[in-house]
Every structure is written in structure tokens, then in C-alpha cells.
N, C-alpha and C positions, 0 to 999 in steps of 0.2 A: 723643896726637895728636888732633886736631881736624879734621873733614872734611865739608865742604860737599859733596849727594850730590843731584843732579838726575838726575830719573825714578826714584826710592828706593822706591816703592811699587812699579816692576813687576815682573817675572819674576828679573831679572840685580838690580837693586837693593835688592832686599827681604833678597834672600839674601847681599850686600854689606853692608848693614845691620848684620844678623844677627850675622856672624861680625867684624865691628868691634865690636861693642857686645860679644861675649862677649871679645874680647882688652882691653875695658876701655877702647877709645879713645871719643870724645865726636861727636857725629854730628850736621850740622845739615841737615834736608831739605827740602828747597829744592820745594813742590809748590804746584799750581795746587786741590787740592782737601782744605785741613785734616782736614775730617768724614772724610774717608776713611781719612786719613794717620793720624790717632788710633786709628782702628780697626786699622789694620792693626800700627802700635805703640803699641799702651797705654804708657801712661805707669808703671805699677807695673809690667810687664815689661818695660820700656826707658826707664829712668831716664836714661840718658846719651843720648837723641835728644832734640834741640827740630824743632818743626817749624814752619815760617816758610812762608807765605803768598806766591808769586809768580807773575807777570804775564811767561813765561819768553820773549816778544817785545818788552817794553819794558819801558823803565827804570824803577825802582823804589826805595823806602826799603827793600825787602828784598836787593838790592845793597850793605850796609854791612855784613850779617855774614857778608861773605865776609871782609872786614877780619880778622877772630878766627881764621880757619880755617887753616891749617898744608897744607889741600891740598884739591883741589877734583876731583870725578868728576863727567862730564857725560855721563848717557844718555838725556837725554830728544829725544825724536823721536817724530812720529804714526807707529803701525804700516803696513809696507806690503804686508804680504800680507791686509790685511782688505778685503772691497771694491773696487767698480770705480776702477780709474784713470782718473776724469774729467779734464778741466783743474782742476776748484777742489780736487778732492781730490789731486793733481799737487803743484799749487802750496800745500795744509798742507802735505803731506810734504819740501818743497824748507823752506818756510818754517820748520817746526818743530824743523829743524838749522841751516841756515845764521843767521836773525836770534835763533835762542835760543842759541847757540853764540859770535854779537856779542857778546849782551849781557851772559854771562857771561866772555867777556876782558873786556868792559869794566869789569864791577865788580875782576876783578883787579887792573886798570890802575890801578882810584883807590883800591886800598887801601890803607892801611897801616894794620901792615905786611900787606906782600904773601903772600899764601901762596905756598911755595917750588914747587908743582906742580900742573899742571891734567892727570888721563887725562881725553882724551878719548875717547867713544865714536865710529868709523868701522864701515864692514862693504866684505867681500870683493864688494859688488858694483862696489868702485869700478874691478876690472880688467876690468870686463864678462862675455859669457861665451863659453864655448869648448867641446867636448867632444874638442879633441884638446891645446891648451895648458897648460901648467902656470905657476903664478904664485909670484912671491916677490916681499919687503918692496923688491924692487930693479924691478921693472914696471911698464909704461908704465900708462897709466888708458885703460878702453875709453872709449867713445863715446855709450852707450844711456842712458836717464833715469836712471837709479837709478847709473851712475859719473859723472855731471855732479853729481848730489845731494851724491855722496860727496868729489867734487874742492870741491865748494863748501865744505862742513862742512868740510872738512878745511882750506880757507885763508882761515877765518874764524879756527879753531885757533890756528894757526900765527902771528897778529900777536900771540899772548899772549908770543913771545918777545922782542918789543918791547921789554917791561915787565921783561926778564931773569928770567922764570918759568920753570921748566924745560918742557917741555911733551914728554906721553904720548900716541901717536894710535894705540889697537887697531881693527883692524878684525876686524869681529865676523865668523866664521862660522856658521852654523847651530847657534842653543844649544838642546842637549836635558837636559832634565831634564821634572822630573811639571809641564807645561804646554808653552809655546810648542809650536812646530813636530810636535814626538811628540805632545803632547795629540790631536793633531787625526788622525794618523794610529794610533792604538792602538784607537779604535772598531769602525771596520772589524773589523778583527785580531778583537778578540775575537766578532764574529760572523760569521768565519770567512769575512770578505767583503773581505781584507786582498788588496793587490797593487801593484805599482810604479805611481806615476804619468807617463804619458807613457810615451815610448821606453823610460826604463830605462836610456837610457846617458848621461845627463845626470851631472854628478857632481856629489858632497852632499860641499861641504866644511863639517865638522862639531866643535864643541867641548863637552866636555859643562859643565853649569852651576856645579860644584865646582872643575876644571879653571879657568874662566874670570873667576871670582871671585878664586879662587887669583896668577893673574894679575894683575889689576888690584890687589891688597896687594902684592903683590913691586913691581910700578909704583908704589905712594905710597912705598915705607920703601929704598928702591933709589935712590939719586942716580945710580948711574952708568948707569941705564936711561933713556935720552931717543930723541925720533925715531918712526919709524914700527916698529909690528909686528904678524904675521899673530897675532890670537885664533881660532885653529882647532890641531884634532891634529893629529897629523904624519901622518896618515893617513886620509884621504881616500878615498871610496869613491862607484861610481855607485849608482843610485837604485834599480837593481835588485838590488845586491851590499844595502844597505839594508834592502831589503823583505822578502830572503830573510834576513838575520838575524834581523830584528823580528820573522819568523813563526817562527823556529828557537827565537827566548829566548822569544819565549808560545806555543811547542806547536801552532802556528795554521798553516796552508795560507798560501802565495802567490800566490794562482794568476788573481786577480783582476783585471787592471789599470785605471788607472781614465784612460780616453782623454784624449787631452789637448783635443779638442772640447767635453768636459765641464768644464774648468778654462777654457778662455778662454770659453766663455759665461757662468760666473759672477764672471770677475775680468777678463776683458778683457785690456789689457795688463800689467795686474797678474799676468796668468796667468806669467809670464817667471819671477816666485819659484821657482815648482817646478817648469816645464816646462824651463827652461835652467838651468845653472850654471856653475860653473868648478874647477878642480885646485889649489887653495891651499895654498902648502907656508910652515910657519912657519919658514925658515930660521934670522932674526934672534932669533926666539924662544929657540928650541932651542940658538944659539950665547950667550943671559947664563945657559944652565944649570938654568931653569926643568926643573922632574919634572913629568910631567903622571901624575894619579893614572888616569887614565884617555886610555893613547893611541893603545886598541884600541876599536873599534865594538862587538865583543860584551863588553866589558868595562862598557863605560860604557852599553850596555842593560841589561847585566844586573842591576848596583848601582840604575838607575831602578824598573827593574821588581819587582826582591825584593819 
């Protein structure tokens, strides 16, 4: 199989990469920065990636070798827990899903032949958030920035079945593995300076990064998978149940927290990442039979942490 793979350099696609190249399938990645893209996949240890050159807001000659590809993964998006939520930084993050999400149906749309399947990348912000609700693949979309973001990505998505593509929309929960999200909370910990952010009764709906790879292969080689589904465990926890695990698998105290006056002075309204969340249950997930190797929290610390 052949697979066109936007955002392949970060966190969730590096490691999507990976484990396609080692089952022997051929990988085209689809990125705005070559020199980097070569470093991260050499060419004599990743003999079956090319890596192709795009402009993932407008149209381009790199749009034809979607033509060759048998299936296409879309995770590229500006990060949005880094930095203040201005308007210009608002509007990458709206922009860097909704018109880079066009233009890859659009090269679907003119290929042939067509590749039989686009995952695309969504996240559980799009139900908004809640500390007493719980959410499944069947829920309404809340109302806040970051579920308008997600209603738009997601029905740009959605005209790929136009074209009679099958089309995959996961929405992402909280992926831990050694970076994102934990990266940034294990420091602390280890200087004994570890403790919930906020309240503590936010919930951290969470998937770990093996688990959600896993996923998105069963979505390319699975026809009978189409539609919307939650990428998170089936088990969900607040941010205080969290922070007392993380200190329990590193031997580390909890005892610290870290106010949430300190998160929105340096994130603004960006602060909403980790001060609020929501209770995401992968119903639809868990009903095509998906194993999650990991669908315990101290399971899936523990295997990051070894």
C-alpha cells in the first residue's frame, strides 16, 4: 500500500511513518520543510518514504502524487496549546485545518486514480467542554473556538465523499507518549515540583501514542470502517486522578498545583487546553473491536516511562 501522510514529521506522524515503513508499505510525505523531513527520515533508513515539497494552503504540482497513493492521512494543523491566542494566531490555527484539509480533497478530487481513503485528523475539542457531561461519536459540537475549528475541519473533510472516497474523521484526544502533552508535565515531577493544573476536576480525555497509530492502520486497511470516531481510551480521568498517577509511576509527590492564573497569563485564551476539558467515550471505536494496548492510565504511564 501507498500512503500520502501530511504532518509525518510530528509527534503522532513520525511514529505512523515508522511502523508503515517497517510493515513494508511505501510512504509519500507530504511537508512544508524537506531539510528537516530528510533528517528525520534518512533516506538509507527509510528507503520506501519520498518526501515531496508542499504549500499545504494552496494549490500545487505536489497535488499529483496523491494520484499514485492507495490512501491518504491528514494531520497537519498549527499547534494550539503553544502561545497566546491572538486573532492572527486564532485565524493559522482555524486556517491550518480548514484551507489545508480543502486542498487535500481537492487533490483527491483530481486524481486518478483516486485513492480509496482519506483519515482525517479531528480532536475531542470539537464537543467543547464540560466537567459534568460525557461525550460520544453521537454528540452535538459545543460552541467555543477550538469546536467551530473542529466543525470546520471536519466539513471541509467531509466533501471528499463527493469524489466516492471513503472518508475517516478521528478525533484526537490528548496523545501521551515521550513528547507532546507529558513532555511538558514530567519536569516538574522530576523536581518534586509536580501537581494538577487548575481545579483538578477538569477531565483529561486521553490516548496513548501506540494505541492511536494503531488506530489510524486499522482505518487505512479496514473498508468497513467509515464515518466519525473518538481517538481516546475508554477511560478517561480528571486531571487530578492524572497527576496523582504520574507522581505514583515516578516515585514523585503531588502536592503542587499549578493555579490556573498562572496558565491564562501565559496562554490567554489558549489557557482552556488544560484548564477545561470534556469526558470522551470512544463508543464507535470500541464497537469495530479495536484492542487498545493501553486502556488503563497507569498502563500507558508506565510503558512511556520504563
Amino acid at each position: 500500500m501507498k500512503v500520502a501522510i501530511t504532518g509525518a514529521t510530528g509527534f503522532v506522524g513520525s511514529l505512523l511513518v515508522q511502523r508503515l515503513h517497517e510493515k513494508g508499505h511505501k510512504i509519500v510525505v507530504l511537508t512544508r520543510n524537506t531539510a528537516f523531513a530528510q533528517k528525520v527520515f534518512p533516506s538509507e533508513a527509510f528507503p520506501n518514504v519520498e518526501i515531496v515539497a508542499y504549500t499545504p494552503n494552496t494549490s500545487g504540482s505536489w497535488q499529483s502524487v496523491i494520484a499514485s497513493c492507495d490512501g491518504v492521512v491528514n494531520l497537519a494543523g498549527e499547534p494550539i496549546g503553544e502561545g497566546r491566542w491572538t486573532p492572527e494566531r486564532k485565524q493559522e490555527i482555524l486556517n491550518s485545518r480548514k484551507l489545508g484539509t480543502q486542498k487535500i480533497v481537492e487533490a483527491i478530487a483530481n486524481a486518478n486514480p483516486k485513492p480509496t481513503v482519506l483519515i482525517n485528523a479531528s480532536a475531542i475539542g470539537y464537543y467543547g467542554t464540560s466537567e459534568t457531561a460525557n461525550f460520544d461519536e453521537t454528540s452535538q459540537s459545543g460552541n467555543d473556538f477550538l469546536a467551530q475549528v473542529c466543525q470546520a475541519w471536519e466539513a471541509e473533510a467531509t466533501k471528499v465523499k463527493d469524489a466516492g472516497v471513503r472518508l475517516v474523521i478521528l478525533r484526537f484526544g490528548i496523545v501521551l507518549g515521550n513528547g507532546g502533552a507529558l513532555g511538558k508535565m514530567i519536569p516538574p515531577f522530576k523536581l518534586f515540583a509536580g501537581g494538577p493544573i487548575g481545579s483538578g476536576r477538569q477531565w483529561f480525555s486521553w490516548i496513548h501514542v501506540d494505541d492511536l497509530v494503531n488506530l489510524i492502520m486499522q482505518a487505512l486497511t479496514k473498508p468497513e470502517i467509515e464515518g466519525i470516531y473518538n481517538a481516546t481510551a475508554p477511560n478517561p480521568v480528571r486531571m487530578a486522578d492524572l497527576s496523582q498517577t504520574l507522581g505514583q509511576v515516578m516515585n514523585r509527590p503531588s502536592w503542587l498545583p499549578v493555579p490556573a492564573f498562572a496558565i491564562e497569563a501565559l496562554l490567554g485564551d489558549g489557557a482552556i487546553v488544560v484548564l477545561e476539558g470534556q469526558q470522551v467515550l470512544p463508543k464507535r471505536t470500541v464497537e469495530t473491536g479495536f484492542e487498545y494496548k493501553y486502556p488503563n492510565l497507569e498502563s500507558a504511564l508506565k510503558q512511556i516511562l520504563a
